[in-house]
C-alpha positions, -999 to 999 in steps of 0.1 A, spaced: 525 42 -495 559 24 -494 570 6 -461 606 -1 -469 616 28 -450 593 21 -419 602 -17 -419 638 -6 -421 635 20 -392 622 -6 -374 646 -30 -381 672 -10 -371 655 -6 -334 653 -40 -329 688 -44 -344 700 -21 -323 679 -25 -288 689 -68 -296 725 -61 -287 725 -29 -259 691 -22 -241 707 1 -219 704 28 -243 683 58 -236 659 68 -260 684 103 -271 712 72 -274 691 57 -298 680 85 -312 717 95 -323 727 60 -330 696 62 -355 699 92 -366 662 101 -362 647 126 -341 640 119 -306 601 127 -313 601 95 -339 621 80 -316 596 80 -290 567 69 -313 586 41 -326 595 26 -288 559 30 -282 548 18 -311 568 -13 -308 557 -17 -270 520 -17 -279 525 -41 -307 541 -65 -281 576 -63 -297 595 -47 -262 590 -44 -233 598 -15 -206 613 -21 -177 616 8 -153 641 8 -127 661 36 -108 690 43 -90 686 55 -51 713 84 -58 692 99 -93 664 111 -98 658 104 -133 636 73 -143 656 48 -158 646 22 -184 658 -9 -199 643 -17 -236 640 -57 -238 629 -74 -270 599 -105 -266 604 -136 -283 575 -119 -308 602 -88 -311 629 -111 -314 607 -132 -342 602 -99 -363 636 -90 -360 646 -121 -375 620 -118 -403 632 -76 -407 666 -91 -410 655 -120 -436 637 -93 -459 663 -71 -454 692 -91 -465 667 -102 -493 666 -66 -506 698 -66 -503 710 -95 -524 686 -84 -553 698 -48 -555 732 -61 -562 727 -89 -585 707 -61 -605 737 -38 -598 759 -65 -611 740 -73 -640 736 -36 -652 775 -36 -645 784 -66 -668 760 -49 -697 776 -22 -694 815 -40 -697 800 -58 -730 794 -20 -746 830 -10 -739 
């Protein structure tokens, strides 16, 4: 089974959650463009593995919960390795763009 797309979803959450944690999980869910279902599993997920924490708080004049997603210092150390392996991918799918690109200039 490939992870890319996992590691990437992830990614993206900790991306995301790094510079806003006022989001709600439908925000998130929109910015991401996942369902809020996966959504749901992935904050979870990534609570359990000791990546976020949850902090609940409310407000005396709602009665909705309220939450506040805050990436750990081991969220904020996979975030950093995503973001490494990430920009790794990255770098190599365009030097093999630009190489198929400068074969392709010698034909014409």
């Amino acid at each position: 089974m490939n992870e890319h797309p996992l590691r990437e979803d992830i990614f993206n959450i900790l991306r995301i959650l790094s510079s806003n944690q006022n989001l709600t999980q439908r925000d998130l869910s929109h910015h991401l463009g996942f369902s809020l279902g996966k959504t749901n599993y992935l904050l979870n997920s990534l609570t359990k593995k000791g990546l976020l924490k949850i902090k609940n708080f409310t407000k005396r004049d709602q009665k909705l919960k309220k939450v506040k997603y805050i990436l750990t210092k081991k969220g904020l150390r996979q975030k950093l390795h995503l973001t490494y392996h990430f920009l790794k991918r990255k770098e190599d799918e365009y030097n093999r763009l630009r190489r198929e690109w400068e074969a392709l200039r010698e034909l014409s």
